[in-house]
Backbone as CSV, one residue per row, in Angstrom:
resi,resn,N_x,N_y,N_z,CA_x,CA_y,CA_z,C_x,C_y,C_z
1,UNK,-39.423,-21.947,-21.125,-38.237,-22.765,-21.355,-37.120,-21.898,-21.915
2,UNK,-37.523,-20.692,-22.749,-36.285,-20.032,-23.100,-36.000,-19.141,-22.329
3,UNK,-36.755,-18.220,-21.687,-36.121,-17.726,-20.849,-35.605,-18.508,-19.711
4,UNK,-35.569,-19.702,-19.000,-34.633,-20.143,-18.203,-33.528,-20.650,-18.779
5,UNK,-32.888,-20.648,-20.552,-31.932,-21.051,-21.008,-31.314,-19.402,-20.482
6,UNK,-31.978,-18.354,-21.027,-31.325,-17.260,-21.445,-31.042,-17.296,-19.646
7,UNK,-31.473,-17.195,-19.038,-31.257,-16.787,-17.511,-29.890,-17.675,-16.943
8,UNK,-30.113,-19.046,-17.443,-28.732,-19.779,-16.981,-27.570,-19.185,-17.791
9,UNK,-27.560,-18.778,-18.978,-26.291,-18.455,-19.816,-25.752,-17.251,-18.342
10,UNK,-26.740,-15.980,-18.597,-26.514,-15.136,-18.117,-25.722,-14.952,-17.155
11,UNK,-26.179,-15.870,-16.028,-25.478,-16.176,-14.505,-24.228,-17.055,-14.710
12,UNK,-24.198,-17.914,-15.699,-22.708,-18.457,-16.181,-21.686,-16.688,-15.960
13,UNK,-22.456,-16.709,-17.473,-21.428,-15.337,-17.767,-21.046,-14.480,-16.480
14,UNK,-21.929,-14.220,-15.242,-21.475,-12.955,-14.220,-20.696,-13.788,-13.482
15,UNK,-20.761,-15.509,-13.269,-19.880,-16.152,-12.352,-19.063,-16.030,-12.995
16,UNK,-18.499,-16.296,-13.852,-17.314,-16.013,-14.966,-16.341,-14.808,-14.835
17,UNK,-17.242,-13.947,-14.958,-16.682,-12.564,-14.633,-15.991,-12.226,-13.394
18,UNK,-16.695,-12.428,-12.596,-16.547,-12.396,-11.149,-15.740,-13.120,-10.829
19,UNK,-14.966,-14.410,-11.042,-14.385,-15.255,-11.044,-13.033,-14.567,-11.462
20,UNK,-12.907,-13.798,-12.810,-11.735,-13.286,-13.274,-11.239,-12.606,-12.611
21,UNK,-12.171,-11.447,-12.112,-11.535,-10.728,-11.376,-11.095,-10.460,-9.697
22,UNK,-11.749,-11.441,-9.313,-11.009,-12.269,-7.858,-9.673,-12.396,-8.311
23,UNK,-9.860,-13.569,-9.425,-8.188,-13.767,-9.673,-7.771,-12.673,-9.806
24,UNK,-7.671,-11.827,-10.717,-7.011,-10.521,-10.753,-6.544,-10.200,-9.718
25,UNK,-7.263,-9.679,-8.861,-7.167,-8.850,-7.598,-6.297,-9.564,-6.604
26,UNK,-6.308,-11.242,-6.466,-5.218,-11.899,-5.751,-3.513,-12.005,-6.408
27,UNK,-3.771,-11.691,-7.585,-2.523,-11.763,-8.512,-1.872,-10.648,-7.977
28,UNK,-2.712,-9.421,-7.947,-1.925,-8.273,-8.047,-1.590,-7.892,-6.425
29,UNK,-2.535,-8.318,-5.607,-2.720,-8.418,-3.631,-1.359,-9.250,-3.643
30,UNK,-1.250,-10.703,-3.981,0.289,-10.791,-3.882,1.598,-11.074,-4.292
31,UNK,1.718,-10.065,-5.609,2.801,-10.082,-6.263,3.555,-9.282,-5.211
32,UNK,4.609,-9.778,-4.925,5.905,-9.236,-4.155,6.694,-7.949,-5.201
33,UNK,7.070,-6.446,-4.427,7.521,-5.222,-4.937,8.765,-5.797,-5.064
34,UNK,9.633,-4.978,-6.667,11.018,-5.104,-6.759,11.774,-4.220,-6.056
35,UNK,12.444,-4.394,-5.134,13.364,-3.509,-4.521,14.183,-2.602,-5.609
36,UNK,15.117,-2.082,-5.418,15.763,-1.204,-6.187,17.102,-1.740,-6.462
37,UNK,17.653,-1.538,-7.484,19.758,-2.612,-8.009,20.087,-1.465,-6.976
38,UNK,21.126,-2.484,-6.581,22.107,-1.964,-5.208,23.153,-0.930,-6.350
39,UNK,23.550,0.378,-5.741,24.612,0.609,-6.819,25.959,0.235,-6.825
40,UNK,26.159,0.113,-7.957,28.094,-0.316,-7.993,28.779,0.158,-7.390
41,UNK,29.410,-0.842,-6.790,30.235,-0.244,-6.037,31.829,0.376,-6.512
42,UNK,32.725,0.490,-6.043,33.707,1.569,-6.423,34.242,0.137,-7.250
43,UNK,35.424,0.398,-8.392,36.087,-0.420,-9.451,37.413,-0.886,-8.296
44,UNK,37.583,-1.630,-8.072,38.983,-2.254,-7.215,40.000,-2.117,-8.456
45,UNK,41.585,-1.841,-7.136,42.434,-1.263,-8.334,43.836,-1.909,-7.609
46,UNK,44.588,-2.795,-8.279,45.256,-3.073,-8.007,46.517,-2.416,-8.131
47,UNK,46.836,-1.776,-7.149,48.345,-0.641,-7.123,49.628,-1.348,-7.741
48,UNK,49.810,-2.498,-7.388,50.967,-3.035,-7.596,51.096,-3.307,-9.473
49,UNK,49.577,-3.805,-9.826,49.675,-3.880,-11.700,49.417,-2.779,-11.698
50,UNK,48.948,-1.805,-10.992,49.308,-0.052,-11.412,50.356,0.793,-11.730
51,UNK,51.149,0.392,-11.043,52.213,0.927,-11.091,53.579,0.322,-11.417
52,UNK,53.404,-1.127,-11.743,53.943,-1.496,-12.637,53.936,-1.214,-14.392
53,UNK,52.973,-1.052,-14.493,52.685,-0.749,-15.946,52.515,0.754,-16.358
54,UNK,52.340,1.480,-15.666,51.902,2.853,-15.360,52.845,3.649,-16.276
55,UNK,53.516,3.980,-15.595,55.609,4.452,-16.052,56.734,3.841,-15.357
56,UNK,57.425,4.656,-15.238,59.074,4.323,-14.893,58.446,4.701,-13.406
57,UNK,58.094,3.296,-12.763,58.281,3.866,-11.404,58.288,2.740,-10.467
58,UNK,59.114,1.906,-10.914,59.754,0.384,-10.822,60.507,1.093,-9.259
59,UNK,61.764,1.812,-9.218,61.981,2.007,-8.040,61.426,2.583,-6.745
60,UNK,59.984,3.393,-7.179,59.281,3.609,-6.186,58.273,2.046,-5.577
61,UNK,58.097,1.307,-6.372,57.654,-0.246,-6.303,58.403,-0.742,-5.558
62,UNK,59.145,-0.640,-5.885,60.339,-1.681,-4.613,60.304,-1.405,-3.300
63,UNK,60.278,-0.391,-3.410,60.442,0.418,-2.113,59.334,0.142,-1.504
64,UNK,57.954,0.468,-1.741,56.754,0.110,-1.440,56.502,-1.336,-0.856
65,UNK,57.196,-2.239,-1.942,56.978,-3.239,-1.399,57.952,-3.990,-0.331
66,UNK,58.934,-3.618,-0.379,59.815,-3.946,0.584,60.181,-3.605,1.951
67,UNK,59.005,-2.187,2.432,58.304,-1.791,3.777,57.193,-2.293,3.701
68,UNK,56.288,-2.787,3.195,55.241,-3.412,2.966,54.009,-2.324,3.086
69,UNK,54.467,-1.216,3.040,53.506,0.485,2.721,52.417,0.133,1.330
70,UNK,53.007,-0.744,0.928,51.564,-1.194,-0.625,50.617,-1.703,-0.086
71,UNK,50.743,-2.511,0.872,50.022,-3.666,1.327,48.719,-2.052,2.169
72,UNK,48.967,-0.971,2.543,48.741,-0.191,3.490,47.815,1.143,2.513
73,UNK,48.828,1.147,1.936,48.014,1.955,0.204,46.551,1.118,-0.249
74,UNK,47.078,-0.638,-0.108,45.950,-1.061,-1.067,44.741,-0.943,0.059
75,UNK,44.800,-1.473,1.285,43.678,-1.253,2.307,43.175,-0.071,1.926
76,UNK,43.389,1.230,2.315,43.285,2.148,2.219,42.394,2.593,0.686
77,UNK,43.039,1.930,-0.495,42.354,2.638,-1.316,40.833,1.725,-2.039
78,UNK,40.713,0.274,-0.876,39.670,-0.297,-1.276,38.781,-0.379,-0.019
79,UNK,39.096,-0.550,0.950,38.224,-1.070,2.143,37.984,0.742,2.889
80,UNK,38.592,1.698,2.346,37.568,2.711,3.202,36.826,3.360,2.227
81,UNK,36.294,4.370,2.813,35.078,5.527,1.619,36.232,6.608,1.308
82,UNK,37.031,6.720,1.705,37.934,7.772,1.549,38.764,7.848,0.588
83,UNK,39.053,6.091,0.234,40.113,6.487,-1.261,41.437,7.014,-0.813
84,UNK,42.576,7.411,-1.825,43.931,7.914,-1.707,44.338,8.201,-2.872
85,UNK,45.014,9.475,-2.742,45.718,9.929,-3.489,47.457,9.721,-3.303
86,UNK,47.980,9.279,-4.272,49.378,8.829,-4.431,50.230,10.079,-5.346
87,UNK,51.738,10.064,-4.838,52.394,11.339,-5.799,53.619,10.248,-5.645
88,UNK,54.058,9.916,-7.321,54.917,8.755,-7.231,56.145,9.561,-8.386
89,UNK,56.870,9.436,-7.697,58.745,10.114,-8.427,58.724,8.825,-9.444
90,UNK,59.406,9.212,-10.496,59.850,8.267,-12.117,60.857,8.053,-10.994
91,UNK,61.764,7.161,-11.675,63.385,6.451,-11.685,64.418,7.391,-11.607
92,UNK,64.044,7.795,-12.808,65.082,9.041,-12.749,65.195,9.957,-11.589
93,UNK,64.066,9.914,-11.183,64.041,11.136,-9.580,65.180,10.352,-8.677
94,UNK,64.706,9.178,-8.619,66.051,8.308,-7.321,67.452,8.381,-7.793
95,UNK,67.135,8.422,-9.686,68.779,8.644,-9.970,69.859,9.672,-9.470
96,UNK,68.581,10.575,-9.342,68.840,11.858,-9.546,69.520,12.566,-7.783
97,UNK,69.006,11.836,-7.416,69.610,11.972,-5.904,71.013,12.133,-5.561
98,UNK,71.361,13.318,-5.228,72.878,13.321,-4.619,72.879,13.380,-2.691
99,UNK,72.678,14.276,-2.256,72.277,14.863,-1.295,71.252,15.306,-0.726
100,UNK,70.320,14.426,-0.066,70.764,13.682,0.927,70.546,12.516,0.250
101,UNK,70.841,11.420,0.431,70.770,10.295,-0.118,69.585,8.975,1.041
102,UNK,69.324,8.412,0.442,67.631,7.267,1.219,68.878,5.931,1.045
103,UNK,69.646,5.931,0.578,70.309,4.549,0.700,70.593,4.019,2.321
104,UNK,70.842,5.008,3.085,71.283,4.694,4.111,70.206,4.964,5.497
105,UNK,68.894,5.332,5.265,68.435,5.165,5.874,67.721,4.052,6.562
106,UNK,67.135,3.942,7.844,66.763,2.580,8.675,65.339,2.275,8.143
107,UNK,64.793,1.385,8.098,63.965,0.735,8.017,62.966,1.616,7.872
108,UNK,62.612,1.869,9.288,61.515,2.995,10.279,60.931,3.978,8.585
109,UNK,62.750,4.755,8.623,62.699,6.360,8.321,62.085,5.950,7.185
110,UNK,62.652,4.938,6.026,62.364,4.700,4.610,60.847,4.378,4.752
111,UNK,59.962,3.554,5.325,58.843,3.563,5.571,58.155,4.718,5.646
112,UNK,58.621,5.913,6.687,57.822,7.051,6.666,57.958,7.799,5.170
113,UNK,59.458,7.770,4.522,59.920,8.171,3.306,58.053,7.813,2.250
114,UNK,58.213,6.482,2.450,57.284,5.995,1.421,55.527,6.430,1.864
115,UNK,55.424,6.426,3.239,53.896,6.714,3.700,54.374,8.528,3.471
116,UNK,54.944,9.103,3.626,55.196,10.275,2.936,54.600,10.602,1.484
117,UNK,54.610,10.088,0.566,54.343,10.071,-0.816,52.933,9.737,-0.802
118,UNK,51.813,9.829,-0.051,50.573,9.633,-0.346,49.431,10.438,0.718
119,UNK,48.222,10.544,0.249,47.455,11.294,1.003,46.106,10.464,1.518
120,UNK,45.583,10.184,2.813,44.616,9.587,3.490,43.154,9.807,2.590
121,UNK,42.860,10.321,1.333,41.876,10.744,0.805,41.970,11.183,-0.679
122,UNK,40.679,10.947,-1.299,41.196,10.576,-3.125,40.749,12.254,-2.843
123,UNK,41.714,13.070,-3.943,41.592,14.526,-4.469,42.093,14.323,-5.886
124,UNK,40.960,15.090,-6.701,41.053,15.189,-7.840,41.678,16.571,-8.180
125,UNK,42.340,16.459,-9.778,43.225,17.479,-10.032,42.454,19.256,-9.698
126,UNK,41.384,19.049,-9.901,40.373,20.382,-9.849,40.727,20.241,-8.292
127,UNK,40.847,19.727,-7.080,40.117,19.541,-5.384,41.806,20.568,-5.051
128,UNK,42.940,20.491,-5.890,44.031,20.859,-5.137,43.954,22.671,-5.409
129,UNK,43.029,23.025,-6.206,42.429,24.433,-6.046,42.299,25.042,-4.540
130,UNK,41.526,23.844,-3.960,41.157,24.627,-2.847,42.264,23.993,-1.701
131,UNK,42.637,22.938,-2.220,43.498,22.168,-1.451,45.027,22.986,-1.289
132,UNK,44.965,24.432,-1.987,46.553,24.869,-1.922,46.330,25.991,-0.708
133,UNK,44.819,26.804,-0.243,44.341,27.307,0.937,44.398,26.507,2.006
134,UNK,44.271,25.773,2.233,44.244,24.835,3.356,45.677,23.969,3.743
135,UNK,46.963,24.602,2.852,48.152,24.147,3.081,48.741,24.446,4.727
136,UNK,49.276,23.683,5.259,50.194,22.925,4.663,49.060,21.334,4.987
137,UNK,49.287,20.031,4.153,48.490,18.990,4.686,48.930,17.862,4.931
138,UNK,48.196,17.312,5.853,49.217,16.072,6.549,49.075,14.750,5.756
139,UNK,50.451,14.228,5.603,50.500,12.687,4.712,50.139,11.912,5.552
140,UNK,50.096,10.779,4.794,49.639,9.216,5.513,51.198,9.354,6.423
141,UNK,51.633,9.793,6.554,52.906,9.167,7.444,53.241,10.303,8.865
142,UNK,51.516,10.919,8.369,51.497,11.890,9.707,52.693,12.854,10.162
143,UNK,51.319,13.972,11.384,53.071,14.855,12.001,52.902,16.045,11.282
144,UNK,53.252,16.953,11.588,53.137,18.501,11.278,54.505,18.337,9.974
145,UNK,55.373,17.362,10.586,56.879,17.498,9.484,56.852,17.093,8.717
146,UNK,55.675,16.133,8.651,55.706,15.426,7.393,54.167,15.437,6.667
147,UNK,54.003,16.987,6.392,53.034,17.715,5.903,53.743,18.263,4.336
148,UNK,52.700,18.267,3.355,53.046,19.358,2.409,52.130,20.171,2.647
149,UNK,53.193,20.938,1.246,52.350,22.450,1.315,52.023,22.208,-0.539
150,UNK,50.717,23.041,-0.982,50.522,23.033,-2.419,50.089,24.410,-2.913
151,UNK,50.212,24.592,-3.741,50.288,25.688,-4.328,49.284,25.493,-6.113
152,UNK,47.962,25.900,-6.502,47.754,25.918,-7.542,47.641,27.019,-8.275
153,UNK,48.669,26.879,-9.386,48.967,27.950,-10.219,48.376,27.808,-12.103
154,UNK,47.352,27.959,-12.043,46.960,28.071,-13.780,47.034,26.762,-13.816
155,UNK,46.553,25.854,-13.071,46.511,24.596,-13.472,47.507,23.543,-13.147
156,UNK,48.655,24.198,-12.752,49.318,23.335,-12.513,49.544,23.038,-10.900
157,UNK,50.180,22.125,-10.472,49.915,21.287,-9.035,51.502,21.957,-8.532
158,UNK,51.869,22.772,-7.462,53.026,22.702,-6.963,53.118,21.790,-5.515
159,UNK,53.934,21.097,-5.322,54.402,20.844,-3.981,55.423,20.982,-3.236
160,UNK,55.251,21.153,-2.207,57.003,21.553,-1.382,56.899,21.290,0.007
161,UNK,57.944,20.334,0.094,57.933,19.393,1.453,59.089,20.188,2.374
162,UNK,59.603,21.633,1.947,60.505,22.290,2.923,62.124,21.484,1.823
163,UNK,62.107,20.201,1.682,63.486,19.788,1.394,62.865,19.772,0.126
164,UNK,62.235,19.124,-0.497,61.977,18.982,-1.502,60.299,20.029,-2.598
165,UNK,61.177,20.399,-3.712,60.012,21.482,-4.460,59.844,20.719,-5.622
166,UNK,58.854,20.746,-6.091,58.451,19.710,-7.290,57.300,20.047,-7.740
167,UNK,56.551,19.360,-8.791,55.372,19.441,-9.413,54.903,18.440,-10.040
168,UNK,53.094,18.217,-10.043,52.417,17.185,-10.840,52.925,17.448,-12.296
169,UNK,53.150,16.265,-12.790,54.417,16.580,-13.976,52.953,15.689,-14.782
170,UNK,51.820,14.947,-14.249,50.737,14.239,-15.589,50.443,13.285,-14.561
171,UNK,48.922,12.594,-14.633,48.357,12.241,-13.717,48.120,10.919,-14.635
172,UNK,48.130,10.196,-13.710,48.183,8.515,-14.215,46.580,8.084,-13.770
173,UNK,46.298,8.266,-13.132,44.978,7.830,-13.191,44.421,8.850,-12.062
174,UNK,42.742,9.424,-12.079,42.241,10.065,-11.557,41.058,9.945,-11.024
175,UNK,40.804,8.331,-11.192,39.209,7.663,-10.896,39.258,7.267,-9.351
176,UNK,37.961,7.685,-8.614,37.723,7.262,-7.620,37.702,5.777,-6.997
177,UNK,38.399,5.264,-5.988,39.001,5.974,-5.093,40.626,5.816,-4.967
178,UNK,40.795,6.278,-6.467,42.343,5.952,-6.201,42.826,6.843,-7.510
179,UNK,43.826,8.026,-6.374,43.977,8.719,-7.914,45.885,8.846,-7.653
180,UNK,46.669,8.877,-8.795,48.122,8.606,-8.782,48.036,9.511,-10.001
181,UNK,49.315,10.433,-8.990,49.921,11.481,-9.647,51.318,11.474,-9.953
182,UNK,52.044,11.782,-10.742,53.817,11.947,-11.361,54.692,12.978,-10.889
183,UNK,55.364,12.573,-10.343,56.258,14.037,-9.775,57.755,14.186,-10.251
184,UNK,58.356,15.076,-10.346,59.062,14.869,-11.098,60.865,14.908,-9.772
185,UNK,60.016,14.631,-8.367,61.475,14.713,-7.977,60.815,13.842,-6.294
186,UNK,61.604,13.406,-5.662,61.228,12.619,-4.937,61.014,13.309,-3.302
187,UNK,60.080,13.493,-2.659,59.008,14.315,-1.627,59.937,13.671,-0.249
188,UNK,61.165,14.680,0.242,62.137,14.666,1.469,61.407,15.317,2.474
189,UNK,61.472,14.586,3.569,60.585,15.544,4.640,61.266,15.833,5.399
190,UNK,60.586,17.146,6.252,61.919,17.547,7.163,61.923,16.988,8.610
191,UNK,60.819,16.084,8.722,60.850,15.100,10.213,62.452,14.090,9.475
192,UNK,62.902,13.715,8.570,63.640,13.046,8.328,65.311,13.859,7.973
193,UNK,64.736,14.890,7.332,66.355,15.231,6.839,66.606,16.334,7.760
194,UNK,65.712,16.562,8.402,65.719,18.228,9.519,65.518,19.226,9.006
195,UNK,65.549,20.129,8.999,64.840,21.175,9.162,66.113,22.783,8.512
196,UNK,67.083,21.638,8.099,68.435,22.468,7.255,68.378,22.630,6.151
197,UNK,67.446,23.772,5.615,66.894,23.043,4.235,68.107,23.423,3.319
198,UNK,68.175,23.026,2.212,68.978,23.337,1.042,68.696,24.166,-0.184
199,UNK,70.091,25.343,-0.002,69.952,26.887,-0.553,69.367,26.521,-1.546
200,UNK,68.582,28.021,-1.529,68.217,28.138,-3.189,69.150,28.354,-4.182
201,UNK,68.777,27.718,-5.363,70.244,28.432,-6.296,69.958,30.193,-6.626
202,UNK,71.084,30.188,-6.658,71.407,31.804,-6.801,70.674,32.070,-8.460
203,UNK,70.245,33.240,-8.433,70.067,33.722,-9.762,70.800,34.230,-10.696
204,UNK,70.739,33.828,-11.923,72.371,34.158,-12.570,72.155,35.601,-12.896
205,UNK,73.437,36.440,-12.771,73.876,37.717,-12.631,73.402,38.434,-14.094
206,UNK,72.487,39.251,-14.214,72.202,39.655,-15.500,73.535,40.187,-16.205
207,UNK,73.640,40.084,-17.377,74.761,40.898,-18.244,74.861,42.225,-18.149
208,UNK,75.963,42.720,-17.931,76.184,44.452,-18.288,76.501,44.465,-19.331
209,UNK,75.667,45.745,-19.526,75.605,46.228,-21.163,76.415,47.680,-21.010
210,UNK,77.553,47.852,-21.757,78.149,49.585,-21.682,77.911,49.922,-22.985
211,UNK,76.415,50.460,-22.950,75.842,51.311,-23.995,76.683,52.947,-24.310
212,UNK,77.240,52.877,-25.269,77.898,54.208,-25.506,77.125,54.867,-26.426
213,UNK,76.709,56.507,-25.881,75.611,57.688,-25.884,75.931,57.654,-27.859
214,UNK,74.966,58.084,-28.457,75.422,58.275,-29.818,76.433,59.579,-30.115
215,UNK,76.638,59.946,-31.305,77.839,60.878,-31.311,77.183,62.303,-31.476
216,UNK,75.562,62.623,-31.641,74.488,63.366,-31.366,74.316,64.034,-30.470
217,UNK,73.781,63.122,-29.206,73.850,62.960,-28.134,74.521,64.298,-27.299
218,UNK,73.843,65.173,-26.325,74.576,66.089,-25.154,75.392,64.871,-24.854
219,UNK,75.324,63.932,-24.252,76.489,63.080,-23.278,77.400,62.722,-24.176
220,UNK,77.439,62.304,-25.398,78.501,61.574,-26.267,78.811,63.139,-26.434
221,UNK,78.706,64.621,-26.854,79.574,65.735,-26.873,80.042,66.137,-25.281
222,UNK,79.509,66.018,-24.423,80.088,65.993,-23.114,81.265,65.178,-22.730
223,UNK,81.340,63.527,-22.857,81.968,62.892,-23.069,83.277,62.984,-23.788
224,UNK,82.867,63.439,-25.129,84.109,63.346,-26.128,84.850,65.099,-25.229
225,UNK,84.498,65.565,-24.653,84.926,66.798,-24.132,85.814,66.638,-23.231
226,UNK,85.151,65.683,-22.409,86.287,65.291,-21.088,87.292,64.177,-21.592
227,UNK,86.600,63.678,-22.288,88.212,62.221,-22.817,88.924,63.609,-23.500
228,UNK,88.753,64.392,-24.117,89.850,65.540,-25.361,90.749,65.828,-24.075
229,UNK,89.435,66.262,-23.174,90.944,67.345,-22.568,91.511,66.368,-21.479
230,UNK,91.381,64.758,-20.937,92.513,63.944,-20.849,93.153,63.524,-21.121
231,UNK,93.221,63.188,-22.719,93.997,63.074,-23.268,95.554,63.058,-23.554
232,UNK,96.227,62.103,-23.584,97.536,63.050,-23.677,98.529,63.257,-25.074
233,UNK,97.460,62.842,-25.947,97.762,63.803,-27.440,96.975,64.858,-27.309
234,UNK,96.623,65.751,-26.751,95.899,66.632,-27.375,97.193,68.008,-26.928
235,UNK,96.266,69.180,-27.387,96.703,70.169,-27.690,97.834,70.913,-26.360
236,UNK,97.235,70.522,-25.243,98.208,71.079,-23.930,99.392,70.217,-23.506
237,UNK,100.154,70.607,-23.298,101.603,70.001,-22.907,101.793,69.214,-21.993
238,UNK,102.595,68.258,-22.103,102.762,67.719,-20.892,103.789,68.435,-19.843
239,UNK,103.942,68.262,-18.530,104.461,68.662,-17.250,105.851,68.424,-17.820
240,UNK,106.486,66.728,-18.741,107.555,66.751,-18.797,108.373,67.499,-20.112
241,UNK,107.078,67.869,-21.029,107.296,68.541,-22.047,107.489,70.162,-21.642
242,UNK,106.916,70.715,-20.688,106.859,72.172,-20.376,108.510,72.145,-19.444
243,UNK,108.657,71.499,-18.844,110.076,71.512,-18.213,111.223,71.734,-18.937
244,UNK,111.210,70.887,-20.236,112.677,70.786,-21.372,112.134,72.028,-22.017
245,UNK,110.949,72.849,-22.324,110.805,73.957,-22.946,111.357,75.268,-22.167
246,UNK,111.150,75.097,-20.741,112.117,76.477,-20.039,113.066,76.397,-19.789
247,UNK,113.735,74.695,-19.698,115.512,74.839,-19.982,115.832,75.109,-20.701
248,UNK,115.675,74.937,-22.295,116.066,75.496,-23.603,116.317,77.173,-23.557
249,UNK,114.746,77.489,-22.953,114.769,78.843,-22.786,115.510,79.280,-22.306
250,UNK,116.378,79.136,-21.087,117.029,79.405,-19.713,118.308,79.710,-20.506
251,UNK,118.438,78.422,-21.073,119.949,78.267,-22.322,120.003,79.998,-22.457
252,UNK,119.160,79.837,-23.457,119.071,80.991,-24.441,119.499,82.324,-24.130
253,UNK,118.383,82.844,-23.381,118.410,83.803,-22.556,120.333,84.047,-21.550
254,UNK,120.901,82.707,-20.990,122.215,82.870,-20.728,123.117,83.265,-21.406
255,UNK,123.128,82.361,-22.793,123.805,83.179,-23.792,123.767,84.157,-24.586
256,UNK,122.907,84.846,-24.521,122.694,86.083,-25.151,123.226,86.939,-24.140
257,UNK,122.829,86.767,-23.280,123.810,87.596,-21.891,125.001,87.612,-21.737
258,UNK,125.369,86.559,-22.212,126.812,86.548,-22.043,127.620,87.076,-23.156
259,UNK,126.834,86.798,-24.229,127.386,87.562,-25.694,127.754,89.262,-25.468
260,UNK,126.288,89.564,-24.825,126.348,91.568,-24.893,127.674,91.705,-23.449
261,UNK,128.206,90.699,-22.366,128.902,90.949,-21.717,129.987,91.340,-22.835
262,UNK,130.366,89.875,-23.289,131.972,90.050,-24.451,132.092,91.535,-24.933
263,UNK,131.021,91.589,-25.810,130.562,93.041,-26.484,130.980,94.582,-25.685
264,UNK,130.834,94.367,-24.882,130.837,95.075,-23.726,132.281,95.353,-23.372
């Protein structure tokens, strides 16, 4: 009788067991794998509160928006992988305008004016290193003419559109895919103004200096040698002074002659 108690416990206990670990094994057979977090995607950037708030660059805004080139920027710097880089003139740059002047251009040209000022692809301030070898490069507004050229010097960003020479003057934002740079003069292309570019300014004429030799000096005793004997105080006569000296003489010499005649 006790060993068939002990024998039933027993076989409890291994159904038991056995029991657990079925379950186990179906728990873990079909728990579904976690895929992996999708990664973030790029930060959306609204150009227009960009560059409103940014700096003084209210008149490049207008402009933007009034060819509707923002609307073309913002595609560009959210819906491709490529991103854009922007080079946006302060206020003062448009103030600053004499010749040639954008007031009077058509529709078309001011549009290219504005797709001019940006690049099909985000480059960071370090990328225009290599980006000044590979000059000259073509803007969003396309065309060999309406290419810059860059130049990196110790850090700093040059650009030169043929009409216009300028530089990254401080970078407003540099995050992917949208990076906006400050220029300090507004990017003329020569598909628009031609190809007449405007002189360089002249370099101002260094000062002459008339260093006079000390009074030591072989040249300052050479010098003082040739001013002595041009002079016309000095010691030799003048031409009109030697003339009244042999008339006097002439005098002289007559009358004494004429005296030993009387005598005579």
């Amino acid at each position: 009788m006790g060993y068939s108690i002990v024998f039933i416990v027993c076989s409890l206990l291994v159904v038991l067991q056995l029991s657990t670990v079925a379950g186990k094994g179906k728990a873990i057979i079909g728990s579904p794998s976690l895929a992996p977090a999708p990664a973030p995607g790029p930060e959306y950037t609204n150009l227009t509160d960009l560059l409103s708030v940014a700096g003084p660059f209210h008149t490049f805004l207008n402009y933007l928006e009034s060819t509707k080139v923002i609307d073309t920027f913002q595609s560009q710097a959210n819906d491709t992988e490529e991103g854009i880089t922007l080079f946006v003139p302060k206020d003062s740059a448009f103030a600053s305008l004499k010749k040639p002047t954008i007031s009077n251009l058509t529709s078309d040209k001011l549009k290219s004016l504005c797709l001019f000022h940006a690049l099909p692809h985000y480059y960071s301030l370090a990328d225009f290193k290599n980006l000044s070898d590979m000059s000259p490069i073509n803007t969003f507004a396309g065309g060999n003419l309406f290419s810059l050229n860059f130049t990196y010097d110790s850090g700093t960003v040059h650009l030169n559109s043929g009409w216009s020479r300028t530089k990254v003057s401080s970078a407003v934002r540099t995050t992917f895919p949208v990076a906006v740079y400050q220029v300090d003069k507004v990017l003329l292309p020569e598909a628009i103004f031609g190809t007449d570019l405007p002189p360089m300014p002249a370099p101002a004429p260094a000062p002459e200096t008339d260093i006079a030799p000390t009074a030591d000096s072989p040249a300052a005793d050479q010098t003082g040698k040739a001013r002595a004997a041009a002079s016309p105080d000095s010691s030799s006569p003048s031409a009109s002074h030697r003339m009244m000296s042999w008339g006097i003489l002439n005098h002289l010499v007559l009358a004494i002659a004429g005296g030993f005649l009387v005598l005579l």
